[in-house]
N, C-alpha and C positions, 0 to 999 in steps of 0.2 A: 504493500500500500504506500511506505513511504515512498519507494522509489518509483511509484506512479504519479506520485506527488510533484517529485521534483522533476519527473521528465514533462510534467506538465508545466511546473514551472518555469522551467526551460524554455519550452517550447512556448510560452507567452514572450518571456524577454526576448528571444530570436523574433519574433515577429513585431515586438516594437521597439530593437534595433533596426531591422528592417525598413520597419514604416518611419523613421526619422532619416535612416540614408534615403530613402525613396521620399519625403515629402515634398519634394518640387516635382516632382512627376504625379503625385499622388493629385496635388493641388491641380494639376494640369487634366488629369484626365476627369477630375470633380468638375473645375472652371469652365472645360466646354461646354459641358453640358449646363451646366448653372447660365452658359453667356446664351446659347440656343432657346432655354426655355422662356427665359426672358426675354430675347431678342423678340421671339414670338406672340411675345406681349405687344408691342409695338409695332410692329415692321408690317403688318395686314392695313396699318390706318389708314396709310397712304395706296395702298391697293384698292383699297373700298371704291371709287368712282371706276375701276376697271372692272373689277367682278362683279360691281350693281350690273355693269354693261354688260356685260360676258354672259351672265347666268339672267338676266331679264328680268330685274326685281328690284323693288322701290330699296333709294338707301338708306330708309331706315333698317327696313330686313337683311341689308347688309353688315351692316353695323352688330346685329347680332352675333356673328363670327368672333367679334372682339371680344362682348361680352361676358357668349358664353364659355371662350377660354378662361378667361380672368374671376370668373363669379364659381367657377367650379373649381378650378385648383384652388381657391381662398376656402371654398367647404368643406376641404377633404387632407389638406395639408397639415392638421393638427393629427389627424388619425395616421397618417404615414410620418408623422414624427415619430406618436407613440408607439405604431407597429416595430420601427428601429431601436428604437431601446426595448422592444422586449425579444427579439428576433433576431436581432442583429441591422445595423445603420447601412455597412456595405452591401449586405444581402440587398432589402431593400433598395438603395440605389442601382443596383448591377440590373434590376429586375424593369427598373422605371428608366433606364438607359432605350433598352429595348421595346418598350410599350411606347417610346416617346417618338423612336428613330421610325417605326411601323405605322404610328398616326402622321408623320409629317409625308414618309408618303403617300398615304392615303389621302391628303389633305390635297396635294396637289393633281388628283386623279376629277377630271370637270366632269360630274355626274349631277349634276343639279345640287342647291341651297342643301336639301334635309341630308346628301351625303358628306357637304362638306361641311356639316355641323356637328354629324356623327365623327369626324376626322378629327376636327377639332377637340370634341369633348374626348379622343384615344388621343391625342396630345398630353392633353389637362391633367390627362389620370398619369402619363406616365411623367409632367412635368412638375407634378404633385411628388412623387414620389423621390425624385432627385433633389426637388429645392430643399423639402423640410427635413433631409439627411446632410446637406452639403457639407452645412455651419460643423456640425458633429461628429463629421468626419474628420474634417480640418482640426480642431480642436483637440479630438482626440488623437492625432497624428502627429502636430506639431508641439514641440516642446514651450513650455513658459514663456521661454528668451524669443524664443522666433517666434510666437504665436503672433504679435500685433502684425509681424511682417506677411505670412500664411495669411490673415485673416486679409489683407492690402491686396495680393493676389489675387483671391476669390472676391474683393470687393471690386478689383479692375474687373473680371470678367460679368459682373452685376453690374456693373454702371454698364460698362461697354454693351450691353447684351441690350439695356433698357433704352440709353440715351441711340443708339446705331441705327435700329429700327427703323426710321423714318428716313433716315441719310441712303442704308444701303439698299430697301427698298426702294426707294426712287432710281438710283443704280442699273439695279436689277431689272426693275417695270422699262428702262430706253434702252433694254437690249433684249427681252425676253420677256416672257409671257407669262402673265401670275401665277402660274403653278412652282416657279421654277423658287418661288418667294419660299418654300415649303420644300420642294425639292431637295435646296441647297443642303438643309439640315442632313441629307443622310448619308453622303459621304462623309463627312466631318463624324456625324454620329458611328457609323462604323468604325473608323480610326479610333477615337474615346473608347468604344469598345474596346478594341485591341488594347490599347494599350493600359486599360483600368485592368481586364487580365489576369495582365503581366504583372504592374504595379499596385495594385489595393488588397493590402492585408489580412489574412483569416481572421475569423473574428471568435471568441467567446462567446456563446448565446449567455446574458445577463439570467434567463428564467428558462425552464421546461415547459409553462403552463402561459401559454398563450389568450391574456383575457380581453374581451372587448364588450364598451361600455357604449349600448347600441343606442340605450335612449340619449345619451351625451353625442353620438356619431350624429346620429339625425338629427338633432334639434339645432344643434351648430351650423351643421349644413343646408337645413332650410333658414334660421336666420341670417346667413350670410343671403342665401341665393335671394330669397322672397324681399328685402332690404332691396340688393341690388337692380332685383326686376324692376321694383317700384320705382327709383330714380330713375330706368331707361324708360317703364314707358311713362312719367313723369315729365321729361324730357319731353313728348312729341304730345300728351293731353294735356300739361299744365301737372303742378302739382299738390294746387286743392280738387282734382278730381277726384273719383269714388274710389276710382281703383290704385292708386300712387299710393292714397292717404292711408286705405285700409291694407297695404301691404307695409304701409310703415308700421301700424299700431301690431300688424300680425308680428312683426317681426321683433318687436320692441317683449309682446308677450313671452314669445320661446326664447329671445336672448335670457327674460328674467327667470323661466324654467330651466336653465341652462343651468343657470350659476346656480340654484338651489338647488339642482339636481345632482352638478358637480361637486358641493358642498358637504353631500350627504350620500352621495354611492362609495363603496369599498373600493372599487376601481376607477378610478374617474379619466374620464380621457383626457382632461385638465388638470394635473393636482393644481387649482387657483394658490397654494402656499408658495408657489413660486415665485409667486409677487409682491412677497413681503419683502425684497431686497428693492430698495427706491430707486437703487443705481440700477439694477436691468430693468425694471419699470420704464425711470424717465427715456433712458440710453431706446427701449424699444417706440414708447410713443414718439419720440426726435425721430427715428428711425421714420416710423410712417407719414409725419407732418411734413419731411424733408422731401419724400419721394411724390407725395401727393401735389407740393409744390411743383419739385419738379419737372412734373408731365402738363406744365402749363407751356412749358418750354417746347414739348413733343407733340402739340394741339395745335398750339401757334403759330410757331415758326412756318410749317407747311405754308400756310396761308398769306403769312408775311411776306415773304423770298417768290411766292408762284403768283398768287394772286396780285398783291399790293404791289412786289418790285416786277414783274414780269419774266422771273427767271426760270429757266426750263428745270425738269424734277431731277436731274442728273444734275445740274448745277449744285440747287438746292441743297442734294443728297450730300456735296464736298463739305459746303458749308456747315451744314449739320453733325459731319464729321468733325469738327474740331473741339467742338464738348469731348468726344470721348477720345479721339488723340492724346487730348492736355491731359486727361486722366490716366491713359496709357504710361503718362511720361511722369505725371506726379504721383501714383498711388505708390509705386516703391516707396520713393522716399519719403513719405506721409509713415508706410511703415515703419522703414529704419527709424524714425523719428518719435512715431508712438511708443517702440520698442527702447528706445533711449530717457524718451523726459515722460512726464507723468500725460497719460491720455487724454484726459480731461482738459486740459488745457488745447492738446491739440487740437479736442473735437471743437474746444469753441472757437478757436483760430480758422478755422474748416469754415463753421458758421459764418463768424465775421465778415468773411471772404465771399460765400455766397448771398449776406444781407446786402454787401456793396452791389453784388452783378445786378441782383432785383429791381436793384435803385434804379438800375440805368436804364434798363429796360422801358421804366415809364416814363422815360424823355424819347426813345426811337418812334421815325416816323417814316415815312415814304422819302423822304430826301437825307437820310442821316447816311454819313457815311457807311458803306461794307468794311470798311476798317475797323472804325468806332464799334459796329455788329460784330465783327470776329473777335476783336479786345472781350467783347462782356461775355462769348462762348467760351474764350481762354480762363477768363476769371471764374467763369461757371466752373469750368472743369477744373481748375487747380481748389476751387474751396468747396467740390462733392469730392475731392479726392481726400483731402486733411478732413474733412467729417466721417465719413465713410468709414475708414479704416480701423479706427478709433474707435469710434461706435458701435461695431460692430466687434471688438474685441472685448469693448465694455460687458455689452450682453453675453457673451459667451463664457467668461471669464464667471461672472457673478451668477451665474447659474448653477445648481447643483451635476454633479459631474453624473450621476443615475438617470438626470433631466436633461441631458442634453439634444438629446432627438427631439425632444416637447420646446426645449430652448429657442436650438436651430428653426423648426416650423414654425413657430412665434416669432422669428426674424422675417421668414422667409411671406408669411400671411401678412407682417409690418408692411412688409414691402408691395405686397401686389395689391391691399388694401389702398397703400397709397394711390397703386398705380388709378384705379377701378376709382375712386376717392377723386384725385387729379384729374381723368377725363370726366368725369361726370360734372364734378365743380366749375372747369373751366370753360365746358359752351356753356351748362347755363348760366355761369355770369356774363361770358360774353356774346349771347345771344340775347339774354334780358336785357344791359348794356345798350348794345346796338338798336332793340325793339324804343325804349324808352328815348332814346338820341331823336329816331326818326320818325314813333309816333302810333308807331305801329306793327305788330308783329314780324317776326325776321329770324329767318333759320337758316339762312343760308349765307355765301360772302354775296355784297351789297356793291355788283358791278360798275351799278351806276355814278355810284360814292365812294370814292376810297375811304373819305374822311372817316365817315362810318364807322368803319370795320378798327381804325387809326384810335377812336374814341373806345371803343368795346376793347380792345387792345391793352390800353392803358390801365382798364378797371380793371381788368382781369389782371395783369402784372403785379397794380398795386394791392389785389388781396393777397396772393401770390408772396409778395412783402409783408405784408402781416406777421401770414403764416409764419415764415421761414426769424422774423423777427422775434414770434411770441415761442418760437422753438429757442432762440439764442438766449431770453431770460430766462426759460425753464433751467437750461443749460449752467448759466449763472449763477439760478439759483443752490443748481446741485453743487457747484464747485464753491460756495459761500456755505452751505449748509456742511459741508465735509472739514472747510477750514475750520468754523466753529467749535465743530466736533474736537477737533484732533488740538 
């Protein structure tokens, strides 16, 4: 027995020797996939007026493609947290690799609206599966000293995957035909395969007894989804209509069944005690306020660049590229640097930097410099890079090391919340915006008037500023509460 013991022993330390020599590959074959699912969050928006075309269907019914990627991985990404810690985080991921690589292409296969929503939702499931593992993976691979730097890595391939979107799809759409927007994932997705294989570490199953806390599954999952419907079709009826309003109170009901039910079951799909620590709390709500803002960026800009300046979507596409270059080139060393001085500081230096870009944003107009435009996508991208990295090591750091699959998809839910949060907030401020400017309802860009669009523009930027402002004193307030303390 003893020396079953110890050859098991053994055989743990040889695999997290292993996994610390292999953690820049490890990170690499998590980050693709982490930058793909993401990517796919975004990269269809700018598709939307082709495939309305393509498949014959109004674009609001378009627009559901987006949706129901995003409203479905945010309902199902706590339970494939929890499934990784009791199962194992890599299993899982290895699993959602291929569920994800098999939706995309099926996603690109033109068989009418209901097949390529089925493709979408075999996306969702298996880009569920990889997000709310990624963080947990990372975490548990990379050691203390390098962790802010691992977590910088996998925060480039998050930004890059979210902010890209709009850029390399327009790319793609002036040489190639929307499928190819979908396509593209499955080379790249094979390669990840290969090489996650090679490089991702046996694991320890944590339990023998695999439990699942069904009324906690559902009720989560219809509070996100039935929430989310109501803002979509809010968005196209108003939203003191019957059906907006009653999907808010429905959803408000099972959020409160949720947490009382999470409160009081033996296994919860939630343990809610993970949120007594205020540092991964505030560190995760920044997280979502940050990202919600910044798909104001991913809404607008299209609009700005093609419509307002007259610039073709391949043009556009370069432009838009420079957010996530700058962060290519700053998230290392956002690391190195979280990993050196105290995080918290960096996260609000991060911030700082992105409350200046916001600012400037609500001075651009139809004749401001492309320069002056490419400065405020550099500054974007160097202050989500020093926020990002840091933030994201905060939360993982301060979460229970048992918790960490529940951690990671409470990162990874932060994040797509925002995204889903972000486009929803920013037409309809800047479609209300624009209705009230000219008097009368307005859904769409305002050909006739640039000004318009210039004005709804600005409102939407400046709540946008709010946000990303009432995130930097939250911020503050934690690094003056810590002083106090200490």
């Amino acid at each position: 027995m003893i020396g079953k013991m110890k050859d098991g022993g053994q055989k743990m330390r040889n695999e997290g020797s292993r996994a610390q020599k292999n953690i820049w590959l490890i990170i690499a074959a998590v980050g693709i996939f982490t930058f793909m699912s993401t990517l796919d969050s975004s990269i269809i928006n700018i598709a939307l007026p082709v495939i309305s075309k393509d498949l014959a269907i109004p674009m609001n019914k378009a627009t559901w493609t987006v949706a129901i990627y995003l409203i479905f991985i945010s309902g199902i990404l706590t339970f494939f947290g929890g499934l990784g810690d009791q199962i194992g985080k890599i299993k899982v991921f290895k699993i959602g690799t291929y569920v994800f690589t098999i939706g995309s292409l099926l996603a690109g296969i033109n068989l009418g609206l209901w097949f390529l929503l089925f493709a979408r939702v075999v996306q969702a499931l298996g880009a569920a599966m990889t997000m709310s593992n990624s963080f947990g993976i990372i975490t548990s691979a990379a050691p203390m000293k390098m962790r802010a730097r691992a977590m910088a890595l996998n925060a480039m391939f998050v930004s890059l995957g979210t902010i890209t979107g709009p850029g390399l799809g327009g790319l793609i759409l002036e040489h190639f035909k929307w499928p190819y927007i979908f396509w593209v994932n499955v080379p790249i997705g094979i390669v990840a395969i290969i090489i996650g294989m090679k490089v991702l570490p046996q694991e320890v199953r944590s339990t023998t007894k695999v439990t699942f806390d069904y009324l906690g599954i559902i009720s989560l999952f219809l509070t996100i989804s039935i929430f989310f419907l109501g803002v979509n079709i809010g968005q196209e009826q108003g939203f003191v209509e019957i059906i907006p309003l009653s999907s808010f109170v429905v959803s408000i009901i099972l959020l409160i069944f949720f947490i009382i039910h999470e409160l009081h079951t033996e296994n919860p799909l939630l343990d809610l005690t993970i949120f007594k620590s205020s540092l991964f709390t505030i560190s995760l709500v920044a997280a979502f306020l940050i990202f919600t803002s910044n798909f104001f960026i991913n809404v607008l800009l299209p609009f700005y660049f093609e419509n307002l300046r007259g610039i073709s979507s391949g043009t556009a596409g370069i432009y838009m590229m420079i957010w996530p270059v700058t962060m290519l080139i700053g998230t290392p060393i956002s690391g190195y640097i979280a990993d050196k001085f105290d995080q918290e500081y960096v996260t609000l230096f991060g911030l700082t930097v992105l409350v200046l870009s916001f600012f400037g944003w609500r001075v651009v107009n139809g004749e401001s410099s492309l320069l002056f435009v490419g400065c405020l996508l550099v500054l974007g991208g160097v202050g989500m890079s020093f926020f990002q990295t840091p933030n994201n090591a905060l939360i993982m750091t301060n979460a229970p090391k048992a918790k960490l699959g529940v951690a990671g998809a409470l990162n990874a839910l932060a994040r797509n919340l925002g995204m889903i949060s972000g486009t929803s907030l920013v037409t309809t401020i800047l479609y209300f915006a624009m209705s009230q400017k000219i008097g009368y309802t307005i859904t769409s860009y305002p050909a006739h008037d640039s000004s318009i669009f210039v004005y709804g523009m600005h409102i939407a930027f400046t709540s946008a500023t709010y946000i990303i402002s009432f995130t930097w004193l939250l911020t503050l307030y934690r690094v003056w509460m810590r002083a106090k303390k200490h």
